[in-house]
C-alpha positions as CSV (number, residue, x, y, z in Angstrom):
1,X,22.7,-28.9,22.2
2,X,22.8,-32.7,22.3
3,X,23.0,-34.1,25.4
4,X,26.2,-35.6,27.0
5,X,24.8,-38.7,28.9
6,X,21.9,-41.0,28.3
7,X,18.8,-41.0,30.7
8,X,20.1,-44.2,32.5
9,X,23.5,-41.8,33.4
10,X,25.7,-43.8,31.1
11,X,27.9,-41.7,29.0
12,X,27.1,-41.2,25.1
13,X,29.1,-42.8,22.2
14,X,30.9,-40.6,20.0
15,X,28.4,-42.0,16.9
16,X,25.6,-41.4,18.9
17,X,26.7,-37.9,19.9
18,X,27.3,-37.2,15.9
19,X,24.1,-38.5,15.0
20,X,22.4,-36.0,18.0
21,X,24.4,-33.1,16.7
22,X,23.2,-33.6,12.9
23,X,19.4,-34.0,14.0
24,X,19.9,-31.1,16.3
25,X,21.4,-29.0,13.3
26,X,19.0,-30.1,10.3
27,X,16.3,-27.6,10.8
28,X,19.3,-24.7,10.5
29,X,21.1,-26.2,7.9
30,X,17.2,-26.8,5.9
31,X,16.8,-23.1,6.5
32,X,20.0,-21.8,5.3
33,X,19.8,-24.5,2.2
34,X,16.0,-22.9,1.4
35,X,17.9,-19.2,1.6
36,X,20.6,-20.1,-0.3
37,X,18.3,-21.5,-3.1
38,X,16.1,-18.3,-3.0
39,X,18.8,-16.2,-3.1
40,X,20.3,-17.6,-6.0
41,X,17.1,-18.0,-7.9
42,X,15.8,-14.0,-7.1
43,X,18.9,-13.5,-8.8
44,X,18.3,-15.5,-11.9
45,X,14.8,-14.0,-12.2
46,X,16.8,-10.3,-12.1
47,X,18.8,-11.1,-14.4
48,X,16.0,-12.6,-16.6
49,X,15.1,-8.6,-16.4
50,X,11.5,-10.2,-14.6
51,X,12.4,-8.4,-10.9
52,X,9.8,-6.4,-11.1
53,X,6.9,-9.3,-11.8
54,X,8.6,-10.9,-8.9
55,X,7.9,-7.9,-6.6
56,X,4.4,-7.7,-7.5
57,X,4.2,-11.4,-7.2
58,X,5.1,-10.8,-3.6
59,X,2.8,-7.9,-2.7
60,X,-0.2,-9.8,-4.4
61,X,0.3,-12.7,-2.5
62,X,1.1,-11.1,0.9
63,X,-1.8,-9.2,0.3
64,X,-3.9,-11.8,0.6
65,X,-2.9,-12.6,3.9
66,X,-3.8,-9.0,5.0
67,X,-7.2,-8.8,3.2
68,X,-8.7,-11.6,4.6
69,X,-7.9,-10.4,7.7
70,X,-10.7,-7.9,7.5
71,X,-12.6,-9.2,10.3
72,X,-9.5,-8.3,13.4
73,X,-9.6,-5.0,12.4
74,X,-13.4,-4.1,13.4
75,X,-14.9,-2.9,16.3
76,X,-17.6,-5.3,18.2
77,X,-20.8,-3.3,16.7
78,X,-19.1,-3.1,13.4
79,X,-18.3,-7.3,13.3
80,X,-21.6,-7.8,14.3
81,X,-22.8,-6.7,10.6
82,X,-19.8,-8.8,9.1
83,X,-22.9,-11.9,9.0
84,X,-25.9,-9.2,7.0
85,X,-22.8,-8.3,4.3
86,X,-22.8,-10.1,0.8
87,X,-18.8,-11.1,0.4
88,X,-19.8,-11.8,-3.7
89,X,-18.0,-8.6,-4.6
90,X,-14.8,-9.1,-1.9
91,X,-14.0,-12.4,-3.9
92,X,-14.7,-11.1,-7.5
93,X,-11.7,-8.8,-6.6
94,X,-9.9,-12.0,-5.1
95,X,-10.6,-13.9,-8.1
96,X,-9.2,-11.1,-10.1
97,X,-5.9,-11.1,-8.1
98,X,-5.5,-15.0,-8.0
99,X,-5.6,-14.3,-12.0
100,X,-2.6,-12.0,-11.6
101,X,-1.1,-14.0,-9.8
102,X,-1.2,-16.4,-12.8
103,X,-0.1,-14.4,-15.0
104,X,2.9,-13.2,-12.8
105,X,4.2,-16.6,-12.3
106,X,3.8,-17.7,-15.9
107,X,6.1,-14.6,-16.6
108,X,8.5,-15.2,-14.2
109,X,9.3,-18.8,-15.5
110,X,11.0,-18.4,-18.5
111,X,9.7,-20.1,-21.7
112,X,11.9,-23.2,-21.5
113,X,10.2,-23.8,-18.0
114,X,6.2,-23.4,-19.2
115,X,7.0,-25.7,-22.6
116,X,8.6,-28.7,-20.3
117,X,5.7,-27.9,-17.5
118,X,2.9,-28.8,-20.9
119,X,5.2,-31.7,-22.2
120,X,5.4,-32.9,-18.3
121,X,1.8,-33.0,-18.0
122,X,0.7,-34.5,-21.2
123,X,3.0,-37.2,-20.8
124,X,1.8,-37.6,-17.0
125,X,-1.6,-37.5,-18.0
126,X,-1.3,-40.2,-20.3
127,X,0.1,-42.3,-17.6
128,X,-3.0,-41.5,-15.1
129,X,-5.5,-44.2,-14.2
130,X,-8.4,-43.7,-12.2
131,X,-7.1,-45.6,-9.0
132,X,-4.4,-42.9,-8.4
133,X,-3.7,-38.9,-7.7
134,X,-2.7,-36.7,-10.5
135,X,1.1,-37.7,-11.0
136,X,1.7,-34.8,-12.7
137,X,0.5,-32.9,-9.4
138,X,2.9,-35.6,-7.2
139,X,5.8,-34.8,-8.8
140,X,5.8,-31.0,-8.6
141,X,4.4,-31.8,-4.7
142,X,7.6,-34.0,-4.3
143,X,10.2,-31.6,-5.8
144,X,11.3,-28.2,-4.4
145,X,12.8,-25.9,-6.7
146,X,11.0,-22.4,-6.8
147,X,10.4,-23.1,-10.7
148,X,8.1,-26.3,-9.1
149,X,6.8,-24.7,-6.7
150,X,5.4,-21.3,-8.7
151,X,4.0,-24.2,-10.8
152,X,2.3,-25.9,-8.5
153,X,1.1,-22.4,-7.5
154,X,-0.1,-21.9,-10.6
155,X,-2.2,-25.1,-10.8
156,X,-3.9,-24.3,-7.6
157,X,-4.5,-20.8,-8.2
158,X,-6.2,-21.7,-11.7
159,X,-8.3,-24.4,-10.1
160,X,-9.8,-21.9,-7.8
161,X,-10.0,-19.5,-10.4
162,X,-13.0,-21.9,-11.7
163,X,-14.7,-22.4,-8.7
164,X,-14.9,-18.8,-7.7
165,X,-16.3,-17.7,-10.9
166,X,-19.1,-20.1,-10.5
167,X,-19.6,-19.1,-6.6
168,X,-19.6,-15.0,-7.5
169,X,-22.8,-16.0,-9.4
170,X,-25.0,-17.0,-6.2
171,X,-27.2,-14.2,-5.2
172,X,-25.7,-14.4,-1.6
173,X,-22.2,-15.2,-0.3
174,X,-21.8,-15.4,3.6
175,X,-18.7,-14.0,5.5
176,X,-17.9,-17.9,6.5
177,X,-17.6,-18.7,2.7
178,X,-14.9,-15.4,2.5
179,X,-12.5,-16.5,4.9
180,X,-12.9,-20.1,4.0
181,X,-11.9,-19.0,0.8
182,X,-9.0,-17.3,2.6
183,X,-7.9,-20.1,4.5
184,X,-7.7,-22.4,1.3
185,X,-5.2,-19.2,0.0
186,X,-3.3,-19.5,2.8
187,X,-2.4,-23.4,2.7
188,X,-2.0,-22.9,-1.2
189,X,0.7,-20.5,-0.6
190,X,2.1,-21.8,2.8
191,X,2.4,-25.4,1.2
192,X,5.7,-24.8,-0.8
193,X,8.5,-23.7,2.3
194,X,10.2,-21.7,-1.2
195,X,7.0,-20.0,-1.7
196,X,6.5,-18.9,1.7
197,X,10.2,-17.5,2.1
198,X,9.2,-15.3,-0.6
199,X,6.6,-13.7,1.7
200,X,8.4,-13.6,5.4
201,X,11.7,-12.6,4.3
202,X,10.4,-9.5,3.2
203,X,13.9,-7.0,2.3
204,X,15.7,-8.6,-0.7
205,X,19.1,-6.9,-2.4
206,X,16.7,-7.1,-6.2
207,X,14.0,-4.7,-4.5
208,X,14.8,-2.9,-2.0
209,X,18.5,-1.6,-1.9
210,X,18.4,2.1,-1.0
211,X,19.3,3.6,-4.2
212,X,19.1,7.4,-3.1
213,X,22.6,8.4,-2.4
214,X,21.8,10.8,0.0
215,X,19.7,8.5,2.1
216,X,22.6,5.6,1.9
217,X,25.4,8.5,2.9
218,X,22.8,9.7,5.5
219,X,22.5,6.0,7.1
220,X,26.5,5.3,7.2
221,X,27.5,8.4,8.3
222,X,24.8,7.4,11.9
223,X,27.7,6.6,14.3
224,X,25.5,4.4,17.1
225,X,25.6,1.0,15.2
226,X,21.8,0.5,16.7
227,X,20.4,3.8,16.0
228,X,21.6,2.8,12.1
229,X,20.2,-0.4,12.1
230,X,16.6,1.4,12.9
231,X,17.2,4.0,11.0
232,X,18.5,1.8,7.7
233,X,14.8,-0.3,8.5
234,X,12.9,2.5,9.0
235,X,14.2,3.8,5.6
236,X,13.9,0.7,3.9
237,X,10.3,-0.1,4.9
238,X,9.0,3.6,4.2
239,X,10.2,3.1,0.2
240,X,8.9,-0.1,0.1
241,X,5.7,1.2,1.5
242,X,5.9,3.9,-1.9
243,X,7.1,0.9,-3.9
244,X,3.9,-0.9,-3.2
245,X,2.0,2.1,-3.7
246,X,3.1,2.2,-7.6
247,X,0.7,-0.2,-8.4
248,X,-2.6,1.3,-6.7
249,X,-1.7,4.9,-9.0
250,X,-5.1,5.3,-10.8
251,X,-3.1,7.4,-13.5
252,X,-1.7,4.0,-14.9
253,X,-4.5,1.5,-14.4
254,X,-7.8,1.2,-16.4
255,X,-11.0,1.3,-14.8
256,X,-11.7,-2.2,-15.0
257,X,-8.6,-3.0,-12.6
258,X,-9.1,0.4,-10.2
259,X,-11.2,-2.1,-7.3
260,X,-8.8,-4.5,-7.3
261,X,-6.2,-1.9,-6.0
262,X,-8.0,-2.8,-2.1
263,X,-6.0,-5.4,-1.7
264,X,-2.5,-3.4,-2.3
265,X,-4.4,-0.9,0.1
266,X,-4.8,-3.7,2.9
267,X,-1.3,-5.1,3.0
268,X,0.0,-0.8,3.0
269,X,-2.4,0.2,5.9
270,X,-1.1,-3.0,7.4
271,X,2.6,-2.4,7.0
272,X,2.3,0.6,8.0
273,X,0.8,-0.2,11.3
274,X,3.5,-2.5,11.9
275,X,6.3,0.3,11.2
276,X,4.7,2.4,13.2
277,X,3.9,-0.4,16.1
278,X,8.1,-1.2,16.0
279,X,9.0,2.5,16.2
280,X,6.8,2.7,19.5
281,X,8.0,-0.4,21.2
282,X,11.3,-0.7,19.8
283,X,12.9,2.4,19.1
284,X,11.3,5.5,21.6
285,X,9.7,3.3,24.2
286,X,10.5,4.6,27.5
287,X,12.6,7.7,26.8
288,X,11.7,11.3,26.4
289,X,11.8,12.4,22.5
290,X,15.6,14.5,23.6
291,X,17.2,14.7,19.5
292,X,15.3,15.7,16.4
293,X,15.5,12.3,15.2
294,X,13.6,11.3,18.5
295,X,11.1,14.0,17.8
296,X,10.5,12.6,14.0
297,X,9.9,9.0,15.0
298,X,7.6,11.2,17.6
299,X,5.6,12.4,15.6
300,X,5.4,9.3,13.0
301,X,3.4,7.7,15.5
302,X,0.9,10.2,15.8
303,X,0.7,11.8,12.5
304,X,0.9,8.4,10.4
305,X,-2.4,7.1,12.1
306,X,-4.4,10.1,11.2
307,X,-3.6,9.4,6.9
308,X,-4.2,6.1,7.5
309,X,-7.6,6.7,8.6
310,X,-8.6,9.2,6.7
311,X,-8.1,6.3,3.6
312,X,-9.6,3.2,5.5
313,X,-12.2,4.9,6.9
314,X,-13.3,7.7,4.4
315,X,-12.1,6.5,0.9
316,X,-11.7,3.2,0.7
317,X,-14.9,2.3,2.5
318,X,-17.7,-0.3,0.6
319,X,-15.4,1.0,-2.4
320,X,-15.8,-3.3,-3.1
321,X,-19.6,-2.7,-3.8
322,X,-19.5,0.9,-5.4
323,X,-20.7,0.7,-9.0
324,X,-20.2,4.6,-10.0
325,X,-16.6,4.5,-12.2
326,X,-15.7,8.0,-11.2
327,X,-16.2,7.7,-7.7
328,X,-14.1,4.8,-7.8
329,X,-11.3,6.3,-9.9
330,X,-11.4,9.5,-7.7
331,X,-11.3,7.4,-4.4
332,X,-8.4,5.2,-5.3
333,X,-6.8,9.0,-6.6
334,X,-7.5,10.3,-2.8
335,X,-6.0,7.5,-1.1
336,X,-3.0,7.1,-3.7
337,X,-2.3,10.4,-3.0
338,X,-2.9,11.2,0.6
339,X,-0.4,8.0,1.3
340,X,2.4,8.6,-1.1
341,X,2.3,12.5,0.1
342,X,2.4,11.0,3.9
343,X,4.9,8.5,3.0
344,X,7.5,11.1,0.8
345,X,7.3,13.4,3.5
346,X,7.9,11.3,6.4
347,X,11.3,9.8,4.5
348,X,12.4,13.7,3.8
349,X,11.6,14.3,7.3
350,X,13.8,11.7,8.8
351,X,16.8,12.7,6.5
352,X,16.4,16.2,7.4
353,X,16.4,15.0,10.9
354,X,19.8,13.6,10.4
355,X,20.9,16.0,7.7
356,X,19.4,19.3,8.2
357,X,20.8,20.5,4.8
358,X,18.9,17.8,2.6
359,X,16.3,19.1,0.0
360,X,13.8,16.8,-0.5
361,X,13.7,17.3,-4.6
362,X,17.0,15.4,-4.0
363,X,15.0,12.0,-3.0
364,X,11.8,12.6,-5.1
365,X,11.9,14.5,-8.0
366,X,8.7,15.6,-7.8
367,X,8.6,16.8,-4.5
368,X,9.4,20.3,-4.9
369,X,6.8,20.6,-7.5
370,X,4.1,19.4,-5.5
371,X,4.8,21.1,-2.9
372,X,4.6,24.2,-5.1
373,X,1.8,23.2,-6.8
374,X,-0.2,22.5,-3.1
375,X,1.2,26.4,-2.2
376,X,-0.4,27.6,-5.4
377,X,-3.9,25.8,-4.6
378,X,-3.7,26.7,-1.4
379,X,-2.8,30.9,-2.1
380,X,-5.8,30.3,-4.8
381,X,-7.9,29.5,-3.0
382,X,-7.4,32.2,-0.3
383,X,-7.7,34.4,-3.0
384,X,-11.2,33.4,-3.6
385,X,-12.0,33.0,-0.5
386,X,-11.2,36.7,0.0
387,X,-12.9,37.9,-3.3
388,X,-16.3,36.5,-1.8
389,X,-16.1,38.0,1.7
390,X,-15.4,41.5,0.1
391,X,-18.2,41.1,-2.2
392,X,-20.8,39.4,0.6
393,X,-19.6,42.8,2.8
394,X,-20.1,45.6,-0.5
395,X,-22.7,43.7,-2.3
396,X,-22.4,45.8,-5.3
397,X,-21.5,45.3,-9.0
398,X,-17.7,46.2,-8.9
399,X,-17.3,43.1,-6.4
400,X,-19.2,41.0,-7.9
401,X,-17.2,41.4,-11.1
402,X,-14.2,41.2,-9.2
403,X,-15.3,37.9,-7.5
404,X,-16.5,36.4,-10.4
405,X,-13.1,37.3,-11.8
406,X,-11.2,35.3,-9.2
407,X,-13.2,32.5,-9.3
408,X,-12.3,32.2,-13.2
409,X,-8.7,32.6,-12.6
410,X,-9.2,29.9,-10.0
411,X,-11.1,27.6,-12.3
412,X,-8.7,28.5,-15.0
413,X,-5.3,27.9,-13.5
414,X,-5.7,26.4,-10.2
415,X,-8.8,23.7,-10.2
416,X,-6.2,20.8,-11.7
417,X,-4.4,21.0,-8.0
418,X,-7.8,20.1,-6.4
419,X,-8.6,16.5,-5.2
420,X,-10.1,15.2,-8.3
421,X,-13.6,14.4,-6.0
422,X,-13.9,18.5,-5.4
423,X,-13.8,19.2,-9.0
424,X,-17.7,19.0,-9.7
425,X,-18.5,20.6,-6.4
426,X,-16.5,24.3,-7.2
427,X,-17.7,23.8,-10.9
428,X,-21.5,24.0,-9.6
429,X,-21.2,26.7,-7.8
430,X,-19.2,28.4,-10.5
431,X,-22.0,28.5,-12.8
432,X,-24.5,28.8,-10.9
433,X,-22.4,32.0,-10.0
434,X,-21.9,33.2,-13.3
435,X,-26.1,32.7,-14.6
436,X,-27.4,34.4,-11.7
437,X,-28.4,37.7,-12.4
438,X,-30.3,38.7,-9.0
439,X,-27.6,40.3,-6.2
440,X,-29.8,39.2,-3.5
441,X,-29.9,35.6,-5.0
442,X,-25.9,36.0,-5.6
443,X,-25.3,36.8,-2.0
444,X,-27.0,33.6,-0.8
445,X,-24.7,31.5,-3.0
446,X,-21.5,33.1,-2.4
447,X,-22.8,32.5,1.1
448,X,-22.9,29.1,0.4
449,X,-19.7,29.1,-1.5
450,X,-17.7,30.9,1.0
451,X,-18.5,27.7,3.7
452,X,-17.5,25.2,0.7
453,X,-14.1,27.2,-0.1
454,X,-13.7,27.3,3.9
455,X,-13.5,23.6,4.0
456,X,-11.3,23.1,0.7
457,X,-8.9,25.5,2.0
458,X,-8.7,23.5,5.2
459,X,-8.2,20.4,3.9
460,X,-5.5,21.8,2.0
461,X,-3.7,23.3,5.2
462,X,-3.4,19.9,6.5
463,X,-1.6,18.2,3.3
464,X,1.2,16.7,5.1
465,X,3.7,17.9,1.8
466,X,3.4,21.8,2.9
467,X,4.9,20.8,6.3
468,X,8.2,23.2,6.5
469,X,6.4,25.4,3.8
470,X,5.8,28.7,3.9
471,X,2.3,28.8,6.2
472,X,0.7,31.5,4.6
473,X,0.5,34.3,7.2
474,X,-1.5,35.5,10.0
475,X,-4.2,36.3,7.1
476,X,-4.5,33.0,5.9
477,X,-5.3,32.0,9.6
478,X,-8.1,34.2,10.3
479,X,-9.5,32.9,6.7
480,X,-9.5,29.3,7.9
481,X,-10.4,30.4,11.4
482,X,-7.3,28.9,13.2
């Protein structure tokens, strides 16, 4: 607020109180004008029918942010190493993004835009001498539309594009080099106030209107205005989170493009965090879980953590440096899966919390058949698992054949509902199961076998998408050893 008397006590002039007020108020009305104009142009660009490059245009470069923010994420022993790693293969993946990133914003602008952008720098190019900056590069600097500033983004991004494909080259990058690398990112996308808005005013109506009727009856119907404003951002971040994870599905990427998918992976594990870090602090902090939505944000916080590490700290580790396609392909699988399962489930959960009667095939299509599909591996398995026991406890033909039987029936109709990564493992054992012709011999594999089946069928017990399923009985228990 302006001040109503001037430091030597004399009152203000009206002109001089005007003039206070409007410098007081530029910085709001700047911000609401920079709104206004995104707005407006996210609108165009939807229309244009180019929404969805947008959205990825947003997750590749908030991504950014998050990756190179490997470093804050490590323990003391594990930073220690950050100096003995080779960062070559972290920024060949950046590279690859910042060339994405290209071709996203050359999409976006429509064809009118790209044509005037090559007329306006030919004709400012012929203008250049050698005493002065690029005036092709000062005028998109000095004007701030979005189409100027995705262009000047563009420029930058394709400039660093040819320095980093000469630096990958060199036989050894240091970590000081990566987030130097990252820094430069940073400014490039920070420079344009347009371009930045894009990134930190994350929820727009384009991408992330709740389009689930169920969920948006679900939200309205919450009669504490509060508890629906979490609710509505709880719900809004968790789809986004899936939303994200579209592009890091294996199933539509070639294998040329599967690494890349870390960078997606950071900015999800990072979102995540900070959805589960709000639900702590700002929606159950200091009172007892009392209502079954209480008890779902509950358990958010302490379920989420453990899917999150089991991808940053199992699958998606040194994935940058492995060479081996199919280890690649199956680890980007695992991790695609694990967090879309944890993700689906966790929306269904919260509806259910509100609306008991909710089915979640009603949200995701494909829920109910996954969940099926998880009950059928699971059952399999146990079946297995049982044909081996009776045969290690007869050893005799009759179980053996039966065995042998099951595992085919398994391997037959139930192997596609593995984790891709267990595939090769039960197919070993399979055959080695089916050539041997010694019973002693075959009792030291099923031996074998019957740990390896143990360990599947556990992993498969804790798939967060069986979770209100039927558990399988007391039976299945004593199999698994619970």
């Amino acid at each position: 607020m302006p001040k109503e008397a001037r430091e030597d006590g004399a009152p203000r002039t009206i002109p001089e109180l005007r003039t206070e007020l409007l410098r007081a108020s530029v910085p709001e009305m700047r911000s609401e004008l920079l709104r206004t104009q995104l707005r407006r142009w996210t609108d165009q660009v939807a229309t244009a029918g180019r929404a969805g490059d947008l959205f990825e245009l947003e997750m590749w470069l908030r991504s950014f942010e998050r990756f190179f923010r490997i470093g804050s994420r490590l323990s003391e022993r594990e930073s220690r190493t950050l100096s003995l790693h080779n960062w070559s293969e972290e920024l060949r993946l950046v590279d690859n993004a910042l060339m994405r990133v290209v071709h996203l914003t050359t999409s976006i602008l429509s064809e009118e835009q790209v044509d005037l952008t090559r007329f306006d720098r030919y004709v400012e190019g012929s203008l250049a001498n050698d005493e002065s900056l690029d005036p092709y590069i000062e005028k998109l600097v000095r004007h701030t539309t979005p189409e100027t500033a995705l262009t000047l983004l563009k420029e930058s991004f394709e400039d660093l594009h040819l320095v980093l494909v000469d630096l990958v080259r060199l036989s050894r990058l240091p970590y000081s080099t990566f987030i130097a690398v990252g820094k430069i990112i940073y400014r490039e996308v920070r420079r344009s106030d347009l371009v930045a808005l894009i990134i930190d005013k994350k929820f727009k109506p384009v991408h992330d209107r709740i389009r689930n009727k169920r969920v948006s009856r679900i939200i309205r119907e919450i009669g504490d205005a509060s508890a629906r404003r979490q609710a509505a951002k709880i719900f809004l971040e968790l789809f986004r989170l899936l939303h994200y994870l579209e592009y890091t599905d294996p199933a539509t990427l070639p294998e040329d493009q599967l690494r890349d998918t870390i960078l997606p992976f950071a900015l999800i594990t990072s979102e995540a965090r900070l959805l589960l870090a709000y639900i702590e602090r700002r929606v159950i902090k200091g009172r007892e879980p009392s209502s079954a939505v209480d008890h779902v944000y509950d358990s958010f916080v302490y379920c989420v953590p453990l899917e999150l590490r089991k991808v940053v700290n199992n699958e998606l580790t040194d994935i940058s440096v492995t060479r081996q396609a199919e280890s690649v392909r199956t680890r980007v699988e695992n991790s695609h899966g694990i967090l879309k399962d944890c993700f689906q489930q966790s929306i269904v959960q919260l509806a259910q919390a509100f609306d008991p009667t909710v089915d979640g095939a009603k949200i995701f299509p494909d829920f109910t058949a996954r969940r099926e599909q998880s009950v059928k591996l699971r059952d399999g398995l146990a079946e297995v698992v049982r044909a081996v026991r009776a045969f290690q406890a007869g050893r005799d033909e009759a179980e053996a054949e039966r065995m042998k039987e099951k595992i085919s029936e398994f391997y037959d109709h139930h192997i596609k509902y593995l984790m891709y990564r267990d595939w090769s493992g039960f197919e070993l054992f399979y055959i080695e199961i089916l050539k041997c012709g010694s019973m002693s011999a075959l009792g030291q594999i099923a031996h074998r076998f019957e740990a390896f089946l143990v360990t599947l069928l556990r992993e498969v017990q804790k798939r967060s998408i069986l979770q209100g399923a039927d558990p399988g009985g007391d039976d299945l228990r004593e199999l698994i050893g619970a």
